[in-house]
DRENVO-210000 format. One record per residue (C-alpha): x negated, y, z; residue number from 1. Coordinates in steps of 0.05 Angstrom, whole numbers, always signed. Each point is the difference from the previous one (the first is absolute). Example, Ala and Ser with C-alpha at 12.3 -4.5 7.8 and 13.67 -1.06 7.14 Angstrom:
<pts>
-246	-90	+156	1
-27	+69	-13	2
</pts>
This chain:
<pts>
+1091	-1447	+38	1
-26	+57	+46	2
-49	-41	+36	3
-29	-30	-73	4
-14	+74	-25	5
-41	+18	+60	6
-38	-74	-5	7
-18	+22	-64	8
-21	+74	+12	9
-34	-24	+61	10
-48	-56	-52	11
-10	+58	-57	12
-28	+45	+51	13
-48	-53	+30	14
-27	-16	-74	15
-10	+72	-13	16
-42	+10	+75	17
-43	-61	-23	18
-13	+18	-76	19
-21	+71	+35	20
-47	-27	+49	21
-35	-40	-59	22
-16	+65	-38	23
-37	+29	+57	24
-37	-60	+20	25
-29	-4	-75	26
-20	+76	-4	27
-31	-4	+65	28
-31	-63	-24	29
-28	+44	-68	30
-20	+49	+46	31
-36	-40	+50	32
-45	-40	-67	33
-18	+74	-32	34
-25	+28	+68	35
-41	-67	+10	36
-19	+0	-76	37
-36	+69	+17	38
-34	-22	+70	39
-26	-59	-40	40
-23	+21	-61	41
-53	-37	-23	42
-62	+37	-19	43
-37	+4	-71	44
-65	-42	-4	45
-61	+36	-34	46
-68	+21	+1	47
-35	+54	+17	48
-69	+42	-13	49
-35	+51	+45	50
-7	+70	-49	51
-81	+24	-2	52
-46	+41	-38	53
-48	-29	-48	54
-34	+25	-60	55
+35	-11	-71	56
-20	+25	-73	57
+18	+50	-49	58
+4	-43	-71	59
+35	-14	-65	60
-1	-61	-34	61
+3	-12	-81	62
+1	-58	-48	63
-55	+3	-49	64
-48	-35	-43	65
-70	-26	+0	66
-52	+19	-53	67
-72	-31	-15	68
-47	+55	-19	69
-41	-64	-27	70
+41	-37	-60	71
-55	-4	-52	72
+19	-23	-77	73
-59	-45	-19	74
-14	+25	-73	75
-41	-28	-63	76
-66	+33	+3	77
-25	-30	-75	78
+39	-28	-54	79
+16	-74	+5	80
+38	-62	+8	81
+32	-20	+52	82
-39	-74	+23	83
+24	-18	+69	84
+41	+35	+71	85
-37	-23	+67	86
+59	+29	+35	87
+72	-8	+6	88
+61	+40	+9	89
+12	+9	+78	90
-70	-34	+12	91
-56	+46	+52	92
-53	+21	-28	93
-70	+38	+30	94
-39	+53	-19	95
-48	-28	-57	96
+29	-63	-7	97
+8	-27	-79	98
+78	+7	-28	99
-17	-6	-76	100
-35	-9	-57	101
-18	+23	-66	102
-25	-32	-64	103
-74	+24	+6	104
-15	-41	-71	105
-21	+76	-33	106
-33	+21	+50	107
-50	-59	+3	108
-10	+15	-72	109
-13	+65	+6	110
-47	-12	+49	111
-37	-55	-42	112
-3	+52	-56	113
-29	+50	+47	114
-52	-37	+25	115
-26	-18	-67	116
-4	+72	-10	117
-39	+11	+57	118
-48	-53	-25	119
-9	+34	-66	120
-20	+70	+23	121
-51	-38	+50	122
-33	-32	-45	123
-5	+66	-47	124
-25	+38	+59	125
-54	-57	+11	126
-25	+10	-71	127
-2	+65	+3	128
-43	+7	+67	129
-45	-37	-40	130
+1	+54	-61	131
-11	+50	+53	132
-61	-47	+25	133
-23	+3	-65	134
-2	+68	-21	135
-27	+19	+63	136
-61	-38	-21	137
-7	+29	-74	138
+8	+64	+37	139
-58	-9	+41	140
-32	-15	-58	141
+15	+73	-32	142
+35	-57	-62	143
+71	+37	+13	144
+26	+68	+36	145
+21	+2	+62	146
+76	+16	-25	147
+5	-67	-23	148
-5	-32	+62	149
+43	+52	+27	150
+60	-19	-45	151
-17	-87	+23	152
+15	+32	+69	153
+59	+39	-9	154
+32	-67	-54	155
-21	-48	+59	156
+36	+47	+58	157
+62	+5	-45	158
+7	-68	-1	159
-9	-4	+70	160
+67	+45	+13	161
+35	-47	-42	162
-21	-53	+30	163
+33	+33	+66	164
+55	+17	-28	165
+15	-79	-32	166
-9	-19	+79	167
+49	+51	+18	168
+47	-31	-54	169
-6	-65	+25	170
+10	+17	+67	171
+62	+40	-15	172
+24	-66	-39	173
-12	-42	+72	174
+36	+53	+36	175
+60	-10	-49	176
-3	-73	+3	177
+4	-2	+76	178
+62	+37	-3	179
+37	-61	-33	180
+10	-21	+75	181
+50	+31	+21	182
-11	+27	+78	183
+43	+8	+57	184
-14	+80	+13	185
+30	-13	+75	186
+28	-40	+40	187
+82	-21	-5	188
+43	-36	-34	189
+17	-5	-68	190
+66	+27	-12	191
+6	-17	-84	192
-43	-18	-54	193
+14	+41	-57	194
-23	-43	-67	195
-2	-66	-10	196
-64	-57	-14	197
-20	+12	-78	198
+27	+70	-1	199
-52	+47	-36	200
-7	+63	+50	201
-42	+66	-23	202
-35	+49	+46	203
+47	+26	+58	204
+59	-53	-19	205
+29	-17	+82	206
-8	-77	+10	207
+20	-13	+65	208
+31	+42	+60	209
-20	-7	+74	210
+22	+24	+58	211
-34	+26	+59	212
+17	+4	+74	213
-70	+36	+19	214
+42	+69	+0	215
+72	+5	+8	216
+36	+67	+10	217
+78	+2	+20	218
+38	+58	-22	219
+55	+22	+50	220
+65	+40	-32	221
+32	+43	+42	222
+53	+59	+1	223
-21	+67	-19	224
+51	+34	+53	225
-64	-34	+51	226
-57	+18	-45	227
-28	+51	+50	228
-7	-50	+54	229
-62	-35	-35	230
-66	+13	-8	231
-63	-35	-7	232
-23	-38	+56	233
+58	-15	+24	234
+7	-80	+36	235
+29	-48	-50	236
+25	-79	+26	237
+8	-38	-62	238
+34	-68	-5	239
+14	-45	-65	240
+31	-68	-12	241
-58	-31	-28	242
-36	-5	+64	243
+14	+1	+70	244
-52	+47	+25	245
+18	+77	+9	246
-50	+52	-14	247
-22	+63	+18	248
-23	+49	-35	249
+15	+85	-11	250
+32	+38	-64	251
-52	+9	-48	252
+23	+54	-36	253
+76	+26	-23	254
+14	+11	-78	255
+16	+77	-12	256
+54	-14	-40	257
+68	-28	+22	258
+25	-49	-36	259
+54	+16	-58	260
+40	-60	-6	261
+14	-16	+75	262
-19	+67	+33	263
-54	-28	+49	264
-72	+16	+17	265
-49	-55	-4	266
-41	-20	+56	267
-71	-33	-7	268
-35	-55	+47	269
-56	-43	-12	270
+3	-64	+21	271
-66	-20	+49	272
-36	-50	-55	273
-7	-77	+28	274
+85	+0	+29	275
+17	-71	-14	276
+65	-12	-50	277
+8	+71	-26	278
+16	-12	-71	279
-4	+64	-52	280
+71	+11	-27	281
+44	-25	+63	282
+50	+48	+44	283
-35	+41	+59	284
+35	+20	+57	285
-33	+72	+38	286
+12	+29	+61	287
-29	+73	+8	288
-7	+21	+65	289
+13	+75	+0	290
-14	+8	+74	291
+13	-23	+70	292
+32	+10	+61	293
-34	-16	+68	294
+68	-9	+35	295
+71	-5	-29	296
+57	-42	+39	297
+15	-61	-41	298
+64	-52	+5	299
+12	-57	-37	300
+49	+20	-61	301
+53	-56	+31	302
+11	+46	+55	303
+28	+58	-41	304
+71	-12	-7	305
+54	+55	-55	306
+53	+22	+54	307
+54	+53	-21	308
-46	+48	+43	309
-58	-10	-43	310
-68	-44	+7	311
+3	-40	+74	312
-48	-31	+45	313
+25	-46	+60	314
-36	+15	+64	315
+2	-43	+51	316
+9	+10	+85	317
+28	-38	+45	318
+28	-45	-46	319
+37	+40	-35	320
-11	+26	-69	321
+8	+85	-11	322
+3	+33	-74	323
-49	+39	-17	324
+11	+36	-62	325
-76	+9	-33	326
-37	+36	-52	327
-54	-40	-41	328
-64	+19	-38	329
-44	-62	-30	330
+10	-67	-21	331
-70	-47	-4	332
+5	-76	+8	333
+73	-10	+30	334
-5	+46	+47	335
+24	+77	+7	336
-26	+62	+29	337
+45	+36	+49	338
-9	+75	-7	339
+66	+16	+59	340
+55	-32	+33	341
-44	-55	+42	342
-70	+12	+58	343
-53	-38	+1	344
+12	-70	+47	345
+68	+0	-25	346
+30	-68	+0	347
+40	-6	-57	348
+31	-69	-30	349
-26	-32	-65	350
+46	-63	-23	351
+71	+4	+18	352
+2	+84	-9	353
+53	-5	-51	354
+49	-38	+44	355
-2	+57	+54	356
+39	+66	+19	357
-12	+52	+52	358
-7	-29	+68	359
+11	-69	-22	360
-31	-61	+57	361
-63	-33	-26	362
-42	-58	+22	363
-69	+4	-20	364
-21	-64	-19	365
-78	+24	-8	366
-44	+49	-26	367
-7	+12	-80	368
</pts>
């Protein structure tokens, strides 16, 4: 009985000794992975951009419209039926070219009436040259006074005047009948036509719109808190969706008063005339450039990265990538001005910035 007791001691003791050394081999195993998980750690993979000085731009951009300073209403200038359109909605038209007509019937009548008129008072001023032929003769003949003849004259001279003034008539009826064709007054494209074939139209009644694209103005809103920055002559880049080509032109003038409804200032540019696909009516987008900077230290706007410590840039040396904490000024064109925090040469990393901490490994894989 004694010797079983001490057998079984002796076994408990040995299982204890074993589970023991198991323990320690496993934490020095833990122990031995961590330190080799911090020798090894693999590095971050990004890329990278030298920091320099180059010029950037002052501006503020708005959304505005386009206006054309040339939309003319093609009125009636006489009274008359509607015959006949030339034209059609949407269709381009030139400067001169024929878009209507008007019943001329009256005027042709007129005109027939008038020239019969003319025809009388001719042939009463050819009879009465010969009166005055006459009584020239009798007076040289001492058979009448001189006063007669006189009177022949002045009868003969006032039939002359009216004479000029049924001429002036019938010219005046011409000129009316001419304007039954209706005439492009520019160049554009007719927007609407405003009565329809058979419609009686009077003196000034609108017939048909067109639209022009000879002069377009855009008109730039922006907010009053900036109004002091503008002035006349300022650069203007103006884009639309209607066409694919930018233009440049400068601020024309700025409207005294600001705006009541949205509180903004209106800017004018006019558009150079001949730009291809700029349509009066559409959205304009303007870019006033309120001055410029000869050298300002620009990043791309990846590389900023929100830390807890504020706005970061990673620079890079050695392979390794060091916080900078940074203050910035401008933002033009995805990229942003560095006013402190970074030098100029400064390599700093582009994609893969928001995966890093301070003094984090990096492999460059190339230059942004």
């Amino acid at each position: 009985m004694h010797k079983t007791t001490t057998y079984f001691l002796i076994g408990l003791i040995s299982l204890f000794l074993v589970a023991c050394g198991t323990k320690d081999n496993k934490a020095d195993d833990k122990t031995a992975n961590k330190e080799g998980d911090k020798k090894g750690a693999k590095a971050t993979l990004v890329t990278v951009t030298k920091v320099s000085n180059q010029a950037v731009e002052t501006t503020e951009v708005a959304i505005g419209s386009l206006e054309g300073l040339i939309n003319p209403t093609v009125a009636a200038e006489v009274a008359a039926r509607v015959i006949k359109f030339h034209v059609v909605t949407g269709e381009q038209v030139k400067q001169g070219q024929l878009i209507a007509t008007l019943d001329a019937t009256d005027f042709g009548m007129q005109r027939n009436e008038q020239q019969a008129e003319i025809a009388r008072i001719q042939a009463l001023i050819d009879n009465q040259a010969k009166t005055v032929a006459r009584s020239q003769a009798l007076v040289n003949k001492n058979f009448i006074s001189q006063t007669a003849v006189d009177n022949d004259i002045s009868q003969q001279k006032v039939l002359q005047q009216q004479l000029e003034g049924a001429k002036a008539r019938a010219g005046s009826i011409n000129h009316d009948s001419s304007k039954t064709k209706v005439i492009a007054p520019v160049s554009g494209v007719v927007e609407k036509r405003l009565v329809s074939v058979g419609e009686f139209v009077r003196v000034g009644d609108p017939i048909m719109q067109i639209v022009s694209k000879q002069k377009l103005r855009a008109h730039l809103p922006f907010p009053e808190q900036i109004a002091a920055q503008f002035k006349a002559g300022l650069k203007v880049r103006l884009t639309t969706p209607t066409s694919d080509k930018a233009v440049e032109t400068t601020i024309h003038e700025l409207k005294p008063m600001v705006t009541e409804g949205s509180r903004s200032i209106d800017i004018i540019a006019d558009i150079p005339e001949g730009a291809p696909g700029w349509q009066p009516g559409a959205s304009v987008t303007g870019t006033v450039v309120l001055g410029e900077q000869s050298a300002a230290m620009m990043i791309p706007e990846q590389s900023l990265i929100l830390r807890p410590a504020g706005e970061v840039v990673y620079v890079v040396r050695d392979n390794v990538a060091y916080q900078a904490v940074v203050k910035t000024g401008l933002r033009q064109n995805g990229l942003i001005e560095i006013l402190e925090g970074l030098q100029e040469n400064d390599v700093v990393v582009v994609d893969g910035a928001g995966f890093l901490t301070d003094k984090t490994p990096v492999n460059v894989s190339n230059k942004h």
